[in-house]
C-alpha positions in Angstrom: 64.4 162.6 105.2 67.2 165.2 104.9 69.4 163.1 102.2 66.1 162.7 100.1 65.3 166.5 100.5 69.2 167.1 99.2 68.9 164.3 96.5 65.3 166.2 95.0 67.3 169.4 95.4 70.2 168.6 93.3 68.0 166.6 90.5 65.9 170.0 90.6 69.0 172.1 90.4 70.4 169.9 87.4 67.3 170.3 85.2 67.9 173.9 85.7 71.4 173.7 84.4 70.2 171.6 81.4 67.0 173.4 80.9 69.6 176.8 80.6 72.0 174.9 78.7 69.5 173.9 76.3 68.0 177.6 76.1 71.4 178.9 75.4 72.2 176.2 72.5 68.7 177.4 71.0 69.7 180.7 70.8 72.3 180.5 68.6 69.3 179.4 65.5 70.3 176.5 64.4 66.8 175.2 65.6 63.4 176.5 64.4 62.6 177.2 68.2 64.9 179.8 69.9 63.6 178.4 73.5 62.9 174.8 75.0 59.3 174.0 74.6 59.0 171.4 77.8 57.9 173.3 80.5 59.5 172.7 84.3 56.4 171.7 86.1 56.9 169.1 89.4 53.4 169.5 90.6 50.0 168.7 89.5 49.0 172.3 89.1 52.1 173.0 87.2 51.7 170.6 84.8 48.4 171.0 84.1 49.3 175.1 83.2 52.2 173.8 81.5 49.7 171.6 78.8 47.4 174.0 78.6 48.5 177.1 79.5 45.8 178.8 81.9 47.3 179.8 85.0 43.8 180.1 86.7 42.7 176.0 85.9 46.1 175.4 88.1 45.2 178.0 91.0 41.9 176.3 90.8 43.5 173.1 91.1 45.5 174.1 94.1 42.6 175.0 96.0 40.6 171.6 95.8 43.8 170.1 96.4 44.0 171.7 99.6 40.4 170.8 100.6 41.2 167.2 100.0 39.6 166.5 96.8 40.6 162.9 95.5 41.1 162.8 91.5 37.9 161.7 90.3 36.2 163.9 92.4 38.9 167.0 91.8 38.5 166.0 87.8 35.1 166.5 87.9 34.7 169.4 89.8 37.4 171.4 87.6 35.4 169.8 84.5 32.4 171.3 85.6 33.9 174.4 86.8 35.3 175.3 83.3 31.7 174.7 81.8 30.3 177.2 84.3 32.2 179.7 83.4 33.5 180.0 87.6 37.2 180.1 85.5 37.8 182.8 83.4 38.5 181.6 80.2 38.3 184.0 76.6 36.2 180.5 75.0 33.4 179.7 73.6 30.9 176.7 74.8 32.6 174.1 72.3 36.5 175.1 73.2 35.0 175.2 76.9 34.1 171.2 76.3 36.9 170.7 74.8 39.2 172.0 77.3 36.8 170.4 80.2 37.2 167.0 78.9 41.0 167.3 78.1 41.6 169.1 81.7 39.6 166.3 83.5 41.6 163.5 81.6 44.9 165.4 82.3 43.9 165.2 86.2 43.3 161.7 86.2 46.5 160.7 84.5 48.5 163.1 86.6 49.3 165.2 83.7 52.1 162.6 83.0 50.7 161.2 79.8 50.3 162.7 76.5 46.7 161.7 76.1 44.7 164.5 77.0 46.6 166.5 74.4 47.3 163.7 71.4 44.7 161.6 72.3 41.3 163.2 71.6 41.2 164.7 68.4 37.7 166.7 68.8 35.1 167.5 71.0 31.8 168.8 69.6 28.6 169.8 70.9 25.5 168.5 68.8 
């Protein structure tokens, strides 16, 4: 286990390097973005904030991780729990569904898949 936990290490230290390298090539403006726009994210959690860009889905996240939740289940129950309101979001009830249904559909591909973000166009409540 100790060479594997050295291997991850080093990959993890190398996208540091190029992720720095890349910021620092950026800088100079010979891009329209002055900063890489793919964010580091190895977990679940992290790539979940990293699409979406609410810190308290991920903590959320976390949690039903830690109390076992399979993804279906954990899907749902983050779904539901940005509908509710239990997550502090500045949305209203259409952006909430939106965001639901594009959170839960991040979860169940792992957040590995652009779907979720190019794949629904719309949600809307009638």
């Amino acid at each position: 286990m100790q060479g594997s936990e050295e291997y991850l290490k080093e990959l993890d230290d190398a996208v540091d390097a190029l992720i720095s390298l890349a910021n620092e090539a950026r800088s100079k403006g010979f891009d329209v973005a002055l900063r890489v726009e793919s964010e580091k994210a190895n977990t679940l959690p992290e790539r979940v904030v990293a699409l979406f860009g609410y810190p308290d889905i991920g903590e959320r996240i976390s949690y039903w991780l830690s109390k076992g939740l399979g993804k279906r289940e954990l899907a749902f129950k983050i779904a539901d729990e940005i509908l509710a309101g239990d997550i502090s979001l500045d949305l209203g009830p259409a952006e909430k569904a939106e965001l639901a249904v594009r959170v839960g559909l991040s979860i169940m591909t792992g957040a590995t898949v652009s779907a979720p973000v190019e794949g629904i166009n719309k949600v809307v409540i009638r």
